[in-house]
TORKOLDO-194335 format. One line per field, with one value per residue: residue number from 1; residue in one letter; x, y, z of N, C-alpha, C in turn. Coordinates in pm, whole numbers, plus 50000, padded with zeros to 5 digits. Example, Ala and Ser with C-alpha at 12.3 -4.5 7.8 and 13.67 -1.06 7.14 Angstrom:
# TORKOLDO-194335
nr	1/2
rest	A/S
nx	51319/51285
ny	49431/49775
nz	50780/50708
cax	51230/51367
cay	49550/49894
caz	50780/50714
cx	51320/51290
cy	49670/50003
cz	50780/50787
***
This chain:
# TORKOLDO-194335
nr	1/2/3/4/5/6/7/8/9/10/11/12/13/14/15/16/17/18/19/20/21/22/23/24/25/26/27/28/29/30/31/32/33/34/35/36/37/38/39/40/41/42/43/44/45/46/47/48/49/50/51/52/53/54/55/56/57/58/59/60/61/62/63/64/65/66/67/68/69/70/71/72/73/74/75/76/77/78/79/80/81/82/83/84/85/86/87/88/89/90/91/92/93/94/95/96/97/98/99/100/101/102/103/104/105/106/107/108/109/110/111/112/113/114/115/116/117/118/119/120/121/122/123/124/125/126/127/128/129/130/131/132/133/134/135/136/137/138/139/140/141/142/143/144/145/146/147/148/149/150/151/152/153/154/155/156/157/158/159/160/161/162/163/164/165/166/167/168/169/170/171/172/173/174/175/176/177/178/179/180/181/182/183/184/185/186/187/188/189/190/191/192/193/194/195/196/197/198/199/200/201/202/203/204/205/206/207/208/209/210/211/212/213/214/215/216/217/218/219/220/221/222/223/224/225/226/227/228/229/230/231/232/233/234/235/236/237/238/239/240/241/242/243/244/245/246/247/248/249/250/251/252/253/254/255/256/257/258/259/260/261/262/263/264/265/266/267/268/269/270/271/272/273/274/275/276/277/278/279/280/281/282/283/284/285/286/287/288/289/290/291/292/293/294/295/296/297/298/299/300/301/302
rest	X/X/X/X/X/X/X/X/X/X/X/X/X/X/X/X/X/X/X/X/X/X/X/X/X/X/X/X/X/X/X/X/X/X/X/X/X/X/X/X/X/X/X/X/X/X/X/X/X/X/X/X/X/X/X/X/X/X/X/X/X/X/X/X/X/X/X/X/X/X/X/X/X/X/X/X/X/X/X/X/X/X/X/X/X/X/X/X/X/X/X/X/X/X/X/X/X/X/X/X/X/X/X/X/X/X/X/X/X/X/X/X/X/X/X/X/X/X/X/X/X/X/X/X/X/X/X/X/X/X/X/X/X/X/X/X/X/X/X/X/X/X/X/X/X/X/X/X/X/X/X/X/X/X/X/X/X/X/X/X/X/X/X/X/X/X/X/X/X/X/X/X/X/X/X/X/X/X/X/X/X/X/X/X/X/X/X/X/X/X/X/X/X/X/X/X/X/X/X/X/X/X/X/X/X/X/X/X/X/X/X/X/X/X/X/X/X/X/X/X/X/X/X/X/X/X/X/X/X/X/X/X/X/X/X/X/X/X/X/X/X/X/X/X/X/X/X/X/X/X/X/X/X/X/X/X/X/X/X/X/X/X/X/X/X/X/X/X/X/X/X/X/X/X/X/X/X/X/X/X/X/X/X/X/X/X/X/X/X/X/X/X/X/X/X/X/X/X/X/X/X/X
nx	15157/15125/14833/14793/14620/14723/14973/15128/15368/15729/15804/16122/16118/16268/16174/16208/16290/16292/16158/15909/15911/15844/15826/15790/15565/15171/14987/14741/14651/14711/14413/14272/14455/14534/14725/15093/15429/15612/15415/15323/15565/15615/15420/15186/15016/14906/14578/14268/14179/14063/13893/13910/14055/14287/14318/14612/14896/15071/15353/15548/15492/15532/15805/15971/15846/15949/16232/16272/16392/16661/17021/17228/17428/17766/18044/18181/18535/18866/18907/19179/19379/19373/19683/19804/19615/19762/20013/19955/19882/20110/20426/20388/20341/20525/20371/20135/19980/19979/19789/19557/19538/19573/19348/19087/19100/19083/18832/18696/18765/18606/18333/18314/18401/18175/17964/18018/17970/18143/18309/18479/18501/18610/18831/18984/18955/19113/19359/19412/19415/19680/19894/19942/20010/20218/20400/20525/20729/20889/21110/21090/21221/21316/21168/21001/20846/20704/20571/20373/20249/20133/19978/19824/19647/19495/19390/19237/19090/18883/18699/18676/18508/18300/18194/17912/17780/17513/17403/17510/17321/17065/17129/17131/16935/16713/16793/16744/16488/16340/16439/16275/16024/16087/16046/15801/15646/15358/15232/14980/14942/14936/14660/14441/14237/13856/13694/13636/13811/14023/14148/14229/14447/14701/15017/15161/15267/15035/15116/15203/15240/15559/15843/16071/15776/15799/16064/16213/16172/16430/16755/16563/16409/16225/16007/15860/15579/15553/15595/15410/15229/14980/15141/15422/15407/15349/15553/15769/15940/16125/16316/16561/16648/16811/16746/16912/16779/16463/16225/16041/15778/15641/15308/15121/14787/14658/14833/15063/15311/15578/15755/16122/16208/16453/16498/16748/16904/17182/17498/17646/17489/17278/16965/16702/16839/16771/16762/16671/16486/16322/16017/15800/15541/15601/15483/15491/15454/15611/15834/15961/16314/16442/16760/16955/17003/16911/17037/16972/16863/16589/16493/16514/16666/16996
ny	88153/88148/88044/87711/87749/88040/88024/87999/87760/87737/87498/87448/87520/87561/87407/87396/87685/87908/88177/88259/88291/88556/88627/88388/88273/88345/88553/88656/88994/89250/89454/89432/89380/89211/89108/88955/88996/88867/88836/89093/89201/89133/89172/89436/89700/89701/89521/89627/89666/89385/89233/88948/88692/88598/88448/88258/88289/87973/87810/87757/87971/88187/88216/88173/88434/88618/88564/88677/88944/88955/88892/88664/88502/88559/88355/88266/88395/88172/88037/88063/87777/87539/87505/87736/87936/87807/87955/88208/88290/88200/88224/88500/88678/88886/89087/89108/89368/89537/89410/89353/89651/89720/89555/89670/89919/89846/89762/89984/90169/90037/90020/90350/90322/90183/90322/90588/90468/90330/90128/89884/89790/89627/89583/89849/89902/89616/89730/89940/89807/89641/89827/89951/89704/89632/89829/89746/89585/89479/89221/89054/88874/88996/88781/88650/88817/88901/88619/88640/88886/88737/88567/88707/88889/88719/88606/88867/88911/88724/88838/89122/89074/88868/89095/89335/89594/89653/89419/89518/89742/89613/89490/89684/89814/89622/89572/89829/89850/89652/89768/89940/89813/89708/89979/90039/89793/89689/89938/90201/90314/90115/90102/90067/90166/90036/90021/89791/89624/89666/89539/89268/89346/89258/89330/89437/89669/89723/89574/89643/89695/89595/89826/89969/89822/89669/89447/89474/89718/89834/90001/90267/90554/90650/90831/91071/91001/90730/90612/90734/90557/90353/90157/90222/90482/90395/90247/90475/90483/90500/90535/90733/90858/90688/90379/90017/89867/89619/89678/89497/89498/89306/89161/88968/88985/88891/88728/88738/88835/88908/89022/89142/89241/89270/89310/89235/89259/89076/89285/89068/88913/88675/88530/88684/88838/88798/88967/88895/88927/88879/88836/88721/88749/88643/88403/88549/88767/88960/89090/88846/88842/88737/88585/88638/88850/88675/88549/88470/88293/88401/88219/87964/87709/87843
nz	05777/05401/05222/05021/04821/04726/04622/04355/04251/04116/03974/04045/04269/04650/04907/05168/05235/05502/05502/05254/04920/04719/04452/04331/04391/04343/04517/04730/04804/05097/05104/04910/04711/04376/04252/04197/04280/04084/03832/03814/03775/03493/03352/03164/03299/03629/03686/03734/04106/04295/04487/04368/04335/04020/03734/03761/03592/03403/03555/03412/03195/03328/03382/03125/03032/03175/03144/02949/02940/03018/02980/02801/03014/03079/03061/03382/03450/03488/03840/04072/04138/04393/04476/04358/04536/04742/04747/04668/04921/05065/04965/04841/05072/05172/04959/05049/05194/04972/04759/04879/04943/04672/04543/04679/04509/04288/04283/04356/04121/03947/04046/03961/03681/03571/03644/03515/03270/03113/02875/02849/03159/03361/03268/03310/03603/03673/03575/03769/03953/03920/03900/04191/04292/04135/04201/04428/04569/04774/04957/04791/04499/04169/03967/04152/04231/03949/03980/04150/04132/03850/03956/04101/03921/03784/04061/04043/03851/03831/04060/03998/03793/03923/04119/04163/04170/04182/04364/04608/04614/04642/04872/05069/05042/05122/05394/05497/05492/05663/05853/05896/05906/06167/06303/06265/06376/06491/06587/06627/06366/06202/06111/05835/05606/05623/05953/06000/05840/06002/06171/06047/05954/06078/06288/06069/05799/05573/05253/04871/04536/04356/04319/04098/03860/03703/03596/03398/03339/03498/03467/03693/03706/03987/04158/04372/04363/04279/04565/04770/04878/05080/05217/05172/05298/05515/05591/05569/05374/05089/04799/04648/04327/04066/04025/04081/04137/04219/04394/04684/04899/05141/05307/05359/05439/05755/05844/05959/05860/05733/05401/05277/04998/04738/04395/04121/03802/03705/03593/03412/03266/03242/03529/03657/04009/04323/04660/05007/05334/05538/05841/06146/06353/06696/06951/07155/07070/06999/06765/06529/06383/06042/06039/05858/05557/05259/04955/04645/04289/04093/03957/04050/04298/04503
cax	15204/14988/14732/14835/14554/14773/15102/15228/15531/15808/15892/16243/16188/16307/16032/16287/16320/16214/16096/15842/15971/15724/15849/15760/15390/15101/14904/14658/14732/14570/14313/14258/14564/14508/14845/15222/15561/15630/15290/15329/15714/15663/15273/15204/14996/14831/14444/14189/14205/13953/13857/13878/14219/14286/14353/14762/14940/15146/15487/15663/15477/15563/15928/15997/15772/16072/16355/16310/16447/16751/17090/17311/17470/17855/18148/18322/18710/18890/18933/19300/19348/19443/19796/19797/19598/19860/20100/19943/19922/20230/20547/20349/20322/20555/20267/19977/19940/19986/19710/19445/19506/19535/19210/19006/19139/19057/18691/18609/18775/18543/18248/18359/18375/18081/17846/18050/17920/18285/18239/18540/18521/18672/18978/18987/18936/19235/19470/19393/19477/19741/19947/19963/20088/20356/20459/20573/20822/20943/21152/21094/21335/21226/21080/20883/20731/20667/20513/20286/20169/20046/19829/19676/19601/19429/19250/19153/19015/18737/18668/18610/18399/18175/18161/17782/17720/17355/17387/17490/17198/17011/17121/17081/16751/16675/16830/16662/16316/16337/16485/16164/15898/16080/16031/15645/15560/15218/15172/14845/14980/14919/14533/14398/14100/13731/13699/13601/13955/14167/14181/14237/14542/14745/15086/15227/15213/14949/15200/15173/15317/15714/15897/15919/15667/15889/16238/16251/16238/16564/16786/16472/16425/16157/15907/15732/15449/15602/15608/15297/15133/14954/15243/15551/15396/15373/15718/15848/16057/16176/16499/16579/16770/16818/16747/16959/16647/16317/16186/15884/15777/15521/15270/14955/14651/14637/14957/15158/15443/15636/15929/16180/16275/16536/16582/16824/16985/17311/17543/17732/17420/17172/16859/16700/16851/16707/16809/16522/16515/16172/15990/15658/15531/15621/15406/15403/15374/15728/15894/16093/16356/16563/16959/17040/16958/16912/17076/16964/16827/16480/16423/16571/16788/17091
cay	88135/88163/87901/87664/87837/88172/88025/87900/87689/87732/87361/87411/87589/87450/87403/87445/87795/87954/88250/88231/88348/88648/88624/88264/88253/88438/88559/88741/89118/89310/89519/89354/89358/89075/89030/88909/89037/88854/88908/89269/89247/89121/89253/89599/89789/89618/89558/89677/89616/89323/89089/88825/88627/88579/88326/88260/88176/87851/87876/87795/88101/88344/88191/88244/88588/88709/88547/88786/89058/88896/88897/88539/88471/88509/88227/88356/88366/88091/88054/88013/87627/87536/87523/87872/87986/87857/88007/88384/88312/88168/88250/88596/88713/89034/89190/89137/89503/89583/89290/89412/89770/89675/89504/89811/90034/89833/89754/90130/90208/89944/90101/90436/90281/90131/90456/90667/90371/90265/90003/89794/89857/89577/89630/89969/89866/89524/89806/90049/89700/89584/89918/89896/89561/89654/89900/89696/89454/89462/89106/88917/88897/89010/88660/88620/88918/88868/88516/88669/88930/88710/88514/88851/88929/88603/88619/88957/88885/88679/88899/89187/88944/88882/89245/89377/89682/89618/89330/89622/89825/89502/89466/89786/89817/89516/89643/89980/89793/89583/89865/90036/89722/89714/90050/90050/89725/89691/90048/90234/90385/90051/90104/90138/90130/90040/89941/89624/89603/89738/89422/89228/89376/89239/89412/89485/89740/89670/89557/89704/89650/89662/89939/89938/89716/89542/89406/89478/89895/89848/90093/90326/90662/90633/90952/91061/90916/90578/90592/90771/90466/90336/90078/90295/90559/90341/90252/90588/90431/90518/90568/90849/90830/90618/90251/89923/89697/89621/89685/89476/89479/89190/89158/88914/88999/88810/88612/88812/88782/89005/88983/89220/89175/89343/89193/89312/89165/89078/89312/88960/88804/88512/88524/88771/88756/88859/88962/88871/88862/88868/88787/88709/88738/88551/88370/88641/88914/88999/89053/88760/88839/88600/88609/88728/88836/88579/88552/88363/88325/88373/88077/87786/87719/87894
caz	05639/05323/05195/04894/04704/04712/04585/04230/04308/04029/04010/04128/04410/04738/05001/05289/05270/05568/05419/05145/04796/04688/04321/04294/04366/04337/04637/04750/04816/05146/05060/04773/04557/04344/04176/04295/04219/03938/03744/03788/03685/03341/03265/03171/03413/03669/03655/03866/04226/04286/04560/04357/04251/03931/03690/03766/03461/03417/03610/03282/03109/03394/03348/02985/02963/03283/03086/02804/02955/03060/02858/02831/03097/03047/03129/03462/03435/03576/03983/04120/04205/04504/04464/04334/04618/04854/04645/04682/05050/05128/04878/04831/05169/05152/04906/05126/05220/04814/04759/05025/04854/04530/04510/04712/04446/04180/04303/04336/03987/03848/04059/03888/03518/03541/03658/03386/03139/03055/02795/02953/03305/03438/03238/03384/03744/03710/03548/03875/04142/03921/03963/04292/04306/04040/04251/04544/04552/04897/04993/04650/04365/04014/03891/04239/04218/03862/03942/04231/04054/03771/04016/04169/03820/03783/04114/04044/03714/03914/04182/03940/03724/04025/04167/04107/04229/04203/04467/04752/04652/04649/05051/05119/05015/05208/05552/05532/05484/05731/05993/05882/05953/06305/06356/06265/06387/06635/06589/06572/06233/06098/06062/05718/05572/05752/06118/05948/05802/06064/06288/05958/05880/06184/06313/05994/05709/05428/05096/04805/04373/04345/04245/03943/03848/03588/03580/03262/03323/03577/03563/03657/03807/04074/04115/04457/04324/04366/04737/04788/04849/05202/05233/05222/05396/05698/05654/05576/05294/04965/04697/04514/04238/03972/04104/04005/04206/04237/04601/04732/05061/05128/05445/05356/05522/05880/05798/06049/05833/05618/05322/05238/04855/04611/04292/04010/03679/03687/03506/03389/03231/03352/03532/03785/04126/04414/04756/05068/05448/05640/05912/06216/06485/06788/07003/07270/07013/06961/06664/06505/06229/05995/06124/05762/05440/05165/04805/04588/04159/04118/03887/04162/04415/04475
cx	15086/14933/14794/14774/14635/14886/15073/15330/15606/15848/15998/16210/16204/16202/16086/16325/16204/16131/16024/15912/15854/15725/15811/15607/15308/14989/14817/14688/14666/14534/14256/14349/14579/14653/15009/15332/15583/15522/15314/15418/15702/15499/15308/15164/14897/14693/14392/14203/14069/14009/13916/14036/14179/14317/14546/14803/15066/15265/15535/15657/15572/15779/16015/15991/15930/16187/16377/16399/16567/16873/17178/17413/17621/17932/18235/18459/18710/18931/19087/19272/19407/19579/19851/19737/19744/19964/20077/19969/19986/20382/20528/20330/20374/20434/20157/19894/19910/19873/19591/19469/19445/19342/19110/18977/19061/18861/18593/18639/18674/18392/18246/18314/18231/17956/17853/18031/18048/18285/18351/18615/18528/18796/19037/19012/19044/19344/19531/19493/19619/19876/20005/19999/20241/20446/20517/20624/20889/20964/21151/21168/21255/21104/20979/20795/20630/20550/20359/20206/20074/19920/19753/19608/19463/19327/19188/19063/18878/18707/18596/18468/18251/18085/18043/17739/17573/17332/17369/17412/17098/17007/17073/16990/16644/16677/16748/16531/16268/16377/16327/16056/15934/16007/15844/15583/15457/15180/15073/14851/14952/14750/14491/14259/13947/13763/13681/13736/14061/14216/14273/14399/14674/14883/15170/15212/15164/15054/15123/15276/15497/15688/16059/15830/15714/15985/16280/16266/16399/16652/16641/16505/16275/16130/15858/15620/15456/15551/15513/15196/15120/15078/15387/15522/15417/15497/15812/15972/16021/16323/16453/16709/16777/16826/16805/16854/16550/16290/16062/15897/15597/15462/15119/14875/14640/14727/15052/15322/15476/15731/15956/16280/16321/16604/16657/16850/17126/17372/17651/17621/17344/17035/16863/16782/16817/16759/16686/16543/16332/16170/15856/15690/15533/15514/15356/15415/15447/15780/15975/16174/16434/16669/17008/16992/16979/16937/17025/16875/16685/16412/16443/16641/16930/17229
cy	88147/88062/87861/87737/87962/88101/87951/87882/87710/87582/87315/87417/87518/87509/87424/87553/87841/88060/88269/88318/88424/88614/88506/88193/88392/88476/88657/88886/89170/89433/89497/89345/89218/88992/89099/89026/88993/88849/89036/89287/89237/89124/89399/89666/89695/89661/89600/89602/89534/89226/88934/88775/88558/88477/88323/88207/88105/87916/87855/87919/88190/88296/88277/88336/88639/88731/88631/88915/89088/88922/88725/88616/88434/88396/88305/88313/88230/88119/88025/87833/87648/87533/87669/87969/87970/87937/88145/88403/88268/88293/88402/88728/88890/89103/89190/89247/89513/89527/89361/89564/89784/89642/89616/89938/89958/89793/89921/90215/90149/89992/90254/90431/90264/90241/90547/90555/90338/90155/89881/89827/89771/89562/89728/89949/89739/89644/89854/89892/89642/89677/89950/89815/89579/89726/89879/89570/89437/89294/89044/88968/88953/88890/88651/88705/88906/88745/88569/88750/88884/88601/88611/88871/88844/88619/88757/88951/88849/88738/89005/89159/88956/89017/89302/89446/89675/89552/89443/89695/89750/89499/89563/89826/89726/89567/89765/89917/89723/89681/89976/89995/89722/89854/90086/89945/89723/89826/90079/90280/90283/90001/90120/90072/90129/89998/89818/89549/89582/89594/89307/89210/89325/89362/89486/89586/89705/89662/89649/89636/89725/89752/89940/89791/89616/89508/89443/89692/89915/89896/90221/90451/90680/90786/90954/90976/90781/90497/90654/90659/90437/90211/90169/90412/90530/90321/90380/90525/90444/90510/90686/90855/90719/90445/90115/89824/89758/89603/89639/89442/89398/89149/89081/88938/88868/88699/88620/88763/88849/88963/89114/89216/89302/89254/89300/89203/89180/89136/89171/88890/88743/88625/88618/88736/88808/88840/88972/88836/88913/88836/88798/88738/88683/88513/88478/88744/89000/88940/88959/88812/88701/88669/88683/88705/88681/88619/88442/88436/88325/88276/87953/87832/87786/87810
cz	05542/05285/05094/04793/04626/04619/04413/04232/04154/04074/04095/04264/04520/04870/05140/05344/05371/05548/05281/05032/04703/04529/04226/04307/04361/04532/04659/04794/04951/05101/04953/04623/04521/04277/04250/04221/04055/03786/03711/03713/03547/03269/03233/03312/03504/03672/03786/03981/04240/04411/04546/04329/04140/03868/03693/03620/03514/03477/03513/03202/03168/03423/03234/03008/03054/03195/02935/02867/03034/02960/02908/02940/03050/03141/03264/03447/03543/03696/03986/04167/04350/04534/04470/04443/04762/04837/04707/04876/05153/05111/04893/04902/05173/05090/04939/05136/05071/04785/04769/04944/04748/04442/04533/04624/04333/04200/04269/04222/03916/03897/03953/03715/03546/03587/03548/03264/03046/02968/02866/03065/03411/03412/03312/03583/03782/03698/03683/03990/04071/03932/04085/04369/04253/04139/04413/04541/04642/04910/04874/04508/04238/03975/04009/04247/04100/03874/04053/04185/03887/03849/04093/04068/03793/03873/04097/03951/03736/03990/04088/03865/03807/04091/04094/04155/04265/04359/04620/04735/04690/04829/05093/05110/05144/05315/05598/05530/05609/05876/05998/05922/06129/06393/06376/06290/06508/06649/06540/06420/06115/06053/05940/05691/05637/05870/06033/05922/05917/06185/06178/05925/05966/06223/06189/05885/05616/05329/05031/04676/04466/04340/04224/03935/03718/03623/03503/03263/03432/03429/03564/03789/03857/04123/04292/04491/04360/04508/04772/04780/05035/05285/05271/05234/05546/05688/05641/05462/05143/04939/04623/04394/04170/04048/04011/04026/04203/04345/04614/04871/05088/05282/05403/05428/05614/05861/05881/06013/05724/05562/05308/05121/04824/04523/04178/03913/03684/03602/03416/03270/03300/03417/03621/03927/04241/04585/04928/05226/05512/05779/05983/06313/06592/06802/07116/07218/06957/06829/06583/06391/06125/06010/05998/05632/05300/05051/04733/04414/04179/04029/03974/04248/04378/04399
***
């Protein structure tokens, strides 16, 4: 794990997580990258590569300075109660199939809107599931149908609400990173630098800055250049194409322990949120991973 020296704790954060939270302290870089994720995210360009570590600023600064580039955080619709839930999956039952469609349809209409920059494109995407519903009334009278389809409406309302495309590039980012550290870990490929270095660096690939190096440039279109770095060369990993996240891939010098971050902004509002699974090296040398990616805000606990 890394030394206390390396980290700046965000107050909240919760000390139980098995995996260290890159975004939340500062640490040392190998080869000498002196500054973290979230330094980089909300500075301009980062400074010279130095030995030394720098002065961290306060965790409330590097709070605020993030939260600028945030938008409020809207109210989500209301949930079905429990009543109403038994309701959809009792009384409701005939329109299950319709339901289970319905919703699929209206998820990938609302994917759809929201790439073609639809200004309300979750209107667009309930219309698409509630169609589909309308259009099946197998076993239930007029009014029951009527009453079932206004609680699909309802739970769809929240489902759409929640739906963040970002989030699945967010995983998927993750998964591919992590299928990429397995594939290059303990290999000779992970030499860099002097003989002096190369023992230094243990089984994993040297880190390197996000990409992008802000939060604040998301949605960004990511260049060659990017990935032309000694980090995601060893992993053989990039995106092309317009990116909803920020990709860091984190390996401290003789820590034998890597993260696999993607953070995005919620199209809804509120704070960064970031998606993170890692892992070390056993005791006899073998790879460990964590069982499953992690969600969570990057100001606190989930």
């Amino acid at each position: 794990m890394t030394t206390p020296e390396k980290r700046v704790a965000v107050a909240a954060a919760d000390a139980s997580r098995v995996f260290w939270y890159p975004i939340l302290h500062m640490q040392t870089r190998s080869a000498g990258f002196p500054l973290l994720a979230l330094f980089a995210a909300c500075s301009g360009k980062p400074e010279a590569k130095s030995p030394e570590l720098p002065a961290a600023p306060s965790p409330v600064a590097m709070v605020v300075q993030e939260k600028l580039v945030t938008k409020p955080e809207k109210t989500p619709p209301a949930d079905l109660s429990a009543s109403e839930k038994a309701q959809l999956s009792g009384a409701c039952m005939p329109l299950l199939t319709a339901m289970i469609e319905g919703e699929a349809l209206g998820m990938h209409a609302l994917d759809d809107a929201l790439r073609d920059g639809i200004p309300d494109a979750d209107g667009v995407g309930l219309a698409v599931a509630k169609t589909r519903v309308k259009n099946s009334t197998e076993g239930l009278s007029p009014s029951e149908h009527a009453a079932c389809l206004a609680l699909f409406e309802k739970q769809e309302v929240r489902k759409l609400f929640e739906h963040d495309p970002a989030e699945a590039d967010a995983r998927g980012a993750v998964e591919t990173c992590v299928k990429r550290v397995e594939a290059a870990y303990g290999k000779q490929s992970l030499t860099f630098g002097e003989d002096a270095d190369k023992a230094a660096q243990g089984p994993f690939c040297p880190d390197d800055f996000p990409v992008p190096l802000k939060l604040s440039q998301l949605p960004y279109a990511s260049t060659k250049e990017d990935w032309d770095t000694p980090a995601w060369r060893c992993l053989q990993f990039g995106l092309r194409g317009t990116q909803r996240v920020q990709v860091e891939y984190s390996a401290p010098r003789s820590s034998a322990e890597f993260n696999c971050t993607a953070r995005y902004l919620p199209r809804q509002g509120g704070g960064p949120v970031e998606v993170a699974r890692g892992g070390k090296q056993g005791p006899d040398g073998r790879l460990m991973l964590a069982v499953k990616a992690q969600k969570r805000s990057v100001f606190g606990p989930p």
